[in-house]
Backbone bond lengths (Angstrom), bond angles and torsions (degrees), N, CA, C in turn:
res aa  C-N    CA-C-N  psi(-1)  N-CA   C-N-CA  omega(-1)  CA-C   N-CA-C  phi
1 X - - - 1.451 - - 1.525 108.01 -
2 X 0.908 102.79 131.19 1.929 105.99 176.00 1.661 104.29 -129.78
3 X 1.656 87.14 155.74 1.646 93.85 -164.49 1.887 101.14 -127.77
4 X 1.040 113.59 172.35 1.635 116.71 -175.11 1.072 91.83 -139.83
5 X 1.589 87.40 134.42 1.744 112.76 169.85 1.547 120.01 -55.73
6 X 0.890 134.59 120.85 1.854 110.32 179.88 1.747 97.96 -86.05
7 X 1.109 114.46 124.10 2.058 106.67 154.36 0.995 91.41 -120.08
8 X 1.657 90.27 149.91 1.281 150.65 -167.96 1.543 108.51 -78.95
9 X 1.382 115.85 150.28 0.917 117.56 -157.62 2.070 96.56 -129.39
10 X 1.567 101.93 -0.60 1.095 91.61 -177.07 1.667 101.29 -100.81
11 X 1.536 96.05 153.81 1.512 100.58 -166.48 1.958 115.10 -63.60
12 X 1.446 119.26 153.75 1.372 104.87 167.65 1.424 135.84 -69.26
13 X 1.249 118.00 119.23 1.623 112.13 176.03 1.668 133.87 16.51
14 X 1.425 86.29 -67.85 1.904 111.44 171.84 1.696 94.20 -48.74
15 X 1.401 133.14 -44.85 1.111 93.70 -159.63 1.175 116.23 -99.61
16 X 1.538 114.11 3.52 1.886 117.01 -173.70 1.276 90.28 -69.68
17 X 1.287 105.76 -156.68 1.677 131.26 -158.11 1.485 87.17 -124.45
18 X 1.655 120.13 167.47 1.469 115.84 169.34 1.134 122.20 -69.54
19 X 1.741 110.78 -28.35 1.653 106.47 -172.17 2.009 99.36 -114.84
20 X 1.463 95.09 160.30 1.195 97.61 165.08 1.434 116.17 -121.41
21 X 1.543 120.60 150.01 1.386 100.69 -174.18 2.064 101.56 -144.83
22 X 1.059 100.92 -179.44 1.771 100.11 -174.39 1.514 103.66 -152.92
23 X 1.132 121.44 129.61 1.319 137.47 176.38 1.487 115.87 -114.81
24 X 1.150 100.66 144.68 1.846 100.77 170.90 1.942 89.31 -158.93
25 X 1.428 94.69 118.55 1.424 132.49 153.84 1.599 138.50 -96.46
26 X 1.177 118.95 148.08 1.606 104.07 -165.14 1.704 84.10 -167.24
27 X 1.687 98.57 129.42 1.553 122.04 149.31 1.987 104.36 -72.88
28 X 1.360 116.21 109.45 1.462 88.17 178.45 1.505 122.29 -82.34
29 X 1.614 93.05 165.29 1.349 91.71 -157.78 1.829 135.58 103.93
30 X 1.659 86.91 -45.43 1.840 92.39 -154.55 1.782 96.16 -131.47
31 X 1.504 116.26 -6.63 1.403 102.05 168.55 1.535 108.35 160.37
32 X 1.471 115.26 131.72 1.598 114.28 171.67 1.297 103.28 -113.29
33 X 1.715 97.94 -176.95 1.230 109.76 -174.46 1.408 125.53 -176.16
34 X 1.827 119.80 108.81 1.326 120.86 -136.60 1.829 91.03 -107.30
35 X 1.109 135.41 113.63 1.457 134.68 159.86 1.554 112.21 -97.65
36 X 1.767 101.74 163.42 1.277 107.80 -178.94 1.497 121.12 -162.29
37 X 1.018 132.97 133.27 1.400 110.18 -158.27 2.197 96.00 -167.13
38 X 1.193 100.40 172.80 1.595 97.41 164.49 1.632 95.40 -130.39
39 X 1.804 88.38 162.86 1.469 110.22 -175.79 1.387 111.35 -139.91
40 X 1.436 109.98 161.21 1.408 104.60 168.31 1.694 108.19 -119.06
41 X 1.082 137.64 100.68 1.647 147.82 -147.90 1.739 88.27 -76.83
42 X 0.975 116.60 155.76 1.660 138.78 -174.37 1.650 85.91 -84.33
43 X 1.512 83.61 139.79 1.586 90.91 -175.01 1.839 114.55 -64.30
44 X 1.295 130.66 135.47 1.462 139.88 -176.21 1.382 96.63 94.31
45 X 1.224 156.31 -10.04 1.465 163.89 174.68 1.509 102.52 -36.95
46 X 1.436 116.24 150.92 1.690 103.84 -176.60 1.530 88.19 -139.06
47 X 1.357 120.75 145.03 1.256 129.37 163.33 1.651 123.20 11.51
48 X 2.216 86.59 -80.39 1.304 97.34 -173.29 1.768 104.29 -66.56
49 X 1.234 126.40 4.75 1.287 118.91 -175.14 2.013 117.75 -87.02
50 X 1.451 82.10 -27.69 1.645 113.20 179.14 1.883 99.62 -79.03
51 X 1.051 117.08 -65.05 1.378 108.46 161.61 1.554 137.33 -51.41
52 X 1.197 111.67 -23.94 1.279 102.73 172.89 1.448 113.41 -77.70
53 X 1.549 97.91 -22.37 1.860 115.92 -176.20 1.527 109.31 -48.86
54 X 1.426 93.77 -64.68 1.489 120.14 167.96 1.378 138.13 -5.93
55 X 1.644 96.67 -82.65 1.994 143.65 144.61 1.142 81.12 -33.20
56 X 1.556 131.49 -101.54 1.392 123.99 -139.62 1.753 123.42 -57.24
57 X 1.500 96.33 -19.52 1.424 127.59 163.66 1.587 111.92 -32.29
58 X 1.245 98.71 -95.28 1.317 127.73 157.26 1.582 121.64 -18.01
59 X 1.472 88.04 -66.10 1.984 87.20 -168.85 1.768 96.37 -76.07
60 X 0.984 141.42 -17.37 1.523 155.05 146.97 1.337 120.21 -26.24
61 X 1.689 110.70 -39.88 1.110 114.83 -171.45 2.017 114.94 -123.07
62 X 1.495 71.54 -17.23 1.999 89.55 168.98 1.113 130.96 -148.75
63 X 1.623 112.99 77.57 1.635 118.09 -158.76 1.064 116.12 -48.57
64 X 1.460 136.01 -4.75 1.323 122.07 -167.57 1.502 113.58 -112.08
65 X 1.992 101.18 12.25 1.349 105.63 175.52 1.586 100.31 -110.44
66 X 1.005 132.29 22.82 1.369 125.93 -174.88 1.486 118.96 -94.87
67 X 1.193 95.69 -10.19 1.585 101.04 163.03 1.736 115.85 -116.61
68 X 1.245 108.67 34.62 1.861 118.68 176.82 1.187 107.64 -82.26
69 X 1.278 116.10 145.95 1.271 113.25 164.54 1.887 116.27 -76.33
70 X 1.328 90.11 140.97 1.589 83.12 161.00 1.518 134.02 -94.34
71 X 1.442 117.04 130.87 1.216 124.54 164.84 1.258 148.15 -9.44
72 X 1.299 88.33 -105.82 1.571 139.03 157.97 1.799 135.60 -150.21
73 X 1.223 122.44 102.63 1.017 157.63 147.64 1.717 138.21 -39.84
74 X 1.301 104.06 78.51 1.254 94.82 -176.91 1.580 110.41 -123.64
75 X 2.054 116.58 151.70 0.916 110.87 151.46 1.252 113.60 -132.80
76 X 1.111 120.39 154.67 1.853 130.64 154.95 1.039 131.15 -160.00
77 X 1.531 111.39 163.06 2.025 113.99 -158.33 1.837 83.31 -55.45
78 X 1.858 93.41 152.57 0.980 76.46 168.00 1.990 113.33 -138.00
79 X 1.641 77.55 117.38 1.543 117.47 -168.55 1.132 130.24 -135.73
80 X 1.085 136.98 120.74 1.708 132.79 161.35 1.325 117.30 -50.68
C-alpha cells in the first residue's frame, strides 16, 4: 500500500502579514466585490488607518469602485 504526501498550497506563516482582513464592496444594483488578503500595518497604524489603505487600494486598481459602498469589513491579527 503506498500513501501520498498532500502539500499545501497555503502559504507559511512567515510570509502572511500579521493581520488578515476581507472586504466586500458593491455599486448597487450594477456590481460587488469581495477581497481578501493579509497585511502587516506600519507600526502605530490604527484600524481606520488600515481601511482607508484598503479603499484607496481598491479604487487604485478599479476606478469605478471608489465610490462603492462598503459592506462588510473585517480585520484581525491573523492567528489562531
Amino acid at each position: 500500500m503506498s500513501t501520498q504526501t498532500e502539500q499545501s498550497s497555503i502559504p507559511a506563516a512567515q510570509t502572511q502579514g500579521s493581520h488578515h482582513w476581507i472586504i466586500t464592496v458593491e455599486l448597487p444594483g450594477r456590481r460587488s466585490l469581495t477581497l481578501s488578503s493579509t497585511w502587516t500595518p506600519p507600526t502605530g497604524a490604527t484600524r481606520h488607518d488600515v481601511f482607508t489603505a484598503i479603499k484607496n487600494h481598491i479604487a487604485a486598481e478599479d476606478p469605478d469602485m471608489a465610490r462603492a459602498n462598503v459592506v462588510f469589513f473585517s480585520l484581525e491579527p491573523n492567528q489562531l
